[in-house]
C-alpha positions as CSV (number, residue, x, y, z in Angstrom):
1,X,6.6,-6.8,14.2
2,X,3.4,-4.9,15.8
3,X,0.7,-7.4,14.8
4,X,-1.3,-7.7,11.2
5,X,-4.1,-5.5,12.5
6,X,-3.1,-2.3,10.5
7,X,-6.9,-0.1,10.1
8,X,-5.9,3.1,8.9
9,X,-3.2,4.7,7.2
10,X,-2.2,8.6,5.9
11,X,0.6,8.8,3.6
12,X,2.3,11.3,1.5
13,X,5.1,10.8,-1.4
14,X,6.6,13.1,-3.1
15,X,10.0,14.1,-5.9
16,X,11.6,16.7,-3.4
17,X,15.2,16.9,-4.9
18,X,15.5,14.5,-7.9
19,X,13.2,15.9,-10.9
20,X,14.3,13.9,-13.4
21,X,13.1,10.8,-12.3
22,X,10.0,9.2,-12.6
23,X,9.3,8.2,-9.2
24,X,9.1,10.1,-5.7
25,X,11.9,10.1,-3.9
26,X,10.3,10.8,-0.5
27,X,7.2,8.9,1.6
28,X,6.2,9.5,5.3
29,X,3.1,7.6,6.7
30,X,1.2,7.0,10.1
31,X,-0.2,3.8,10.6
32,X,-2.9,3.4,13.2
33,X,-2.8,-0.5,14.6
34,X,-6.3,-1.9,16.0
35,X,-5.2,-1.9,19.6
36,X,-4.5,1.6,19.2
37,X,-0.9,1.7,18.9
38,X,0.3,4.1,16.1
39,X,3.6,3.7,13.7
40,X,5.6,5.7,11.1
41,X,7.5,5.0,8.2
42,X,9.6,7.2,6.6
43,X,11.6,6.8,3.8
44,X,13.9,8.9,1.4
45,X,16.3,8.7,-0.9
46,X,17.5,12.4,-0.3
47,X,20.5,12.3,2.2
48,X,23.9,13.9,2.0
49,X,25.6,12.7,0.7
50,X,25.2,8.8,1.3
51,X,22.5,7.0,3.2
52,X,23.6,7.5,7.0
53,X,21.6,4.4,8.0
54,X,18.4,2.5,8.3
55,X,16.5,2.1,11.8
56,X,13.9,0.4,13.3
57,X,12.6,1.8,16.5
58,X,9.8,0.3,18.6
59,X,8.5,2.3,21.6
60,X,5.9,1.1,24.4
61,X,5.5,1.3,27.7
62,X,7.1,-1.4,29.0
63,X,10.6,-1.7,26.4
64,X,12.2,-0.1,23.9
65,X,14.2,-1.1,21.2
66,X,16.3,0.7,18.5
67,X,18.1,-1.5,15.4
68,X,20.4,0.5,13.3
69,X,22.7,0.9,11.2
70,X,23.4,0.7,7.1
71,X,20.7,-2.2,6.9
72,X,19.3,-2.7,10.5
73,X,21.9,-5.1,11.2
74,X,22.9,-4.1,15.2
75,X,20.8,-3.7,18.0
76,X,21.8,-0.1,19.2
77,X,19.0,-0.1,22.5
78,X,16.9,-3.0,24.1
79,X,15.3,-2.1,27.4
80,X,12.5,-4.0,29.3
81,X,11.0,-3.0,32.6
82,X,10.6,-7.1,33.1
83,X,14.7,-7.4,32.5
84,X,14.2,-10.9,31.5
85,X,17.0,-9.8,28.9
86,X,20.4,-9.0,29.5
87,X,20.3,-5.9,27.3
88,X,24.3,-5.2,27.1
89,X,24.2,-9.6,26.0
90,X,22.1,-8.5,23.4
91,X,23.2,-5.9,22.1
92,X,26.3,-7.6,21.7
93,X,25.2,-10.9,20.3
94,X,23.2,-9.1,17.7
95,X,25.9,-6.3,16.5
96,X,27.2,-8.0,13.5
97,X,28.2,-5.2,10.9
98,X,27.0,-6.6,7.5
99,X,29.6,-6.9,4.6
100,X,27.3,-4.2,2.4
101,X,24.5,-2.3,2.9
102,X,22.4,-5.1,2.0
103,X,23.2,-7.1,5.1
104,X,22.7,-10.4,6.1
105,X,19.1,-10.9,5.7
106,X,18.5,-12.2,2.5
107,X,20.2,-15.6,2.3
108,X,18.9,-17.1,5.5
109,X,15.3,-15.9,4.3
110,X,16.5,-18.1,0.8
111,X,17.3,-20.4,3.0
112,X,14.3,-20.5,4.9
113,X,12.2,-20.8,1.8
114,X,13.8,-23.8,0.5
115,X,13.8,-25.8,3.8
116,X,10.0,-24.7,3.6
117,X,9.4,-26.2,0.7
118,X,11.9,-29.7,1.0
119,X,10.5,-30.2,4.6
120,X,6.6,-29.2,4.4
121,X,7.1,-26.7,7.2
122,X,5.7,-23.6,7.9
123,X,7.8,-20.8,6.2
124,X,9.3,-17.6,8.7
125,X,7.8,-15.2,6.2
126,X,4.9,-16.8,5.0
127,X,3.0,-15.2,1.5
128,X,-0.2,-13.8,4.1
129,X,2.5,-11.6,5.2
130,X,4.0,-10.4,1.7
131,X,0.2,-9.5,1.1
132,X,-0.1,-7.8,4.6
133,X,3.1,-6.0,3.7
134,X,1.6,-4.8,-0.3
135,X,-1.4,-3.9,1.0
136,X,0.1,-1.4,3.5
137,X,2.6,-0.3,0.6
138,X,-1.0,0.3,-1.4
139,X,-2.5,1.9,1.4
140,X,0.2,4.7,1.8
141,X,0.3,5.4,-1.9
142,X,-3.5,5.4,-2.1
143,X,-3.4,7.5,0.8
144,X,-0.8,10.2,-1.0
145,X,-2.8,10.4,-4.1
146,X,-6.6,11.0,-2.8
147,X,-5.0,13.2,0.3
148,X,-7.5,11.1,2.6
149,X,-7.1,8.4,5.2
150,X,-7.1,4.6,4.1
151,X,-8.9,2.1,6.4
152,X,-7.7,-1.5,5.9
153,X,-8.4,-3.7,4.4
154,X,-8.2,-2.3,1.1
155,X,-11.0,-2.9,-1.4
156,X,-10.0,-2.3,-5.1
157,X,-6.9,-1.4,-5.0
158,X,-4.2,-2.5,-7.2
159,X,-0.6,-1.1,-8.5
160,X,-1.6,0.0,-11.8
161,X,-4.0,2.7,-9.8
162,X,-1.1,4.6,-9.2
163,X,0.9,4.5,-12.9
């Protein structure tokens, strides 16, 4: 969604309110892009008492948008200063409430995978961008264990580092 320039990342993880399991259980990171925008990710498994939701925010300049809800399924704020979009049009063309917290997104991206492969045609999600998206996962946990900032691309890096 912001480009597959990603050139630095700090990230911290930690086990904040559930001891007994092996894993953290909270991560925060800032991700610097190479035209200088910045992102954060946050994620946690430590709300009361149920997940209240998942969002994706985006905000520049020129627009704004904001997708909530249980699994980022409706489009809560979309605002251009170009107003090429209707914004209340699509808002309400993209509010669909999924039937679980696991949305809608998984079968069409099946779905696009198999056309992909029965047609010859280039995939949505393509597997350069399940590497970018690793290598940033990487990054962040690299990041949490030396305490240091990560420049991309990563050299030596693999999952077992962090076992």
């Amino acid at each position: 969604m912001m480009g597959n320039d990603v050139t630095e990342v700090v990230g911290f993880t930690d086990r904040l309110s559930h001891p007994y399991i092996e894993a953290e259980d909270f991560g925060i990171a800032l991700v610097k892009f190479v035209n200088g925008a910045y992102g954060l990710i946050e994620g946690t498994t430590n709300i009361y008492p149920e997940n209240f939701e998942e969002s994706l925010c985006i905000f520049g300049g020129k627009g704004t948008i904001k997708a909530g809800g249980k699994s980022v399924n409706i489009i809560e704020h979309w605002r251009f200063d170009d107003n090429l979009d209707d914004s209340e049009q699509v808002m309400k063309e993209c509010g669909k409430e999924p039937p679980n917290v696991y949305g809608f997104g998984h079968i069409p991206l099946y779905r696009d995978v198999i056309d992909s492969i029965k047609n010859g045609k280039q995939p949505y999600v393509d597997a350069y961008a399940g590497k970018r998206a690793l290598e940033l996962v990487l990054a962040i946990y690299k990041s949490a264990k030396e305490k240091s900032i990560i420049k991309l691309p990563l050299k030596d890096c693999e999952v077992r580092d962090f076992s």
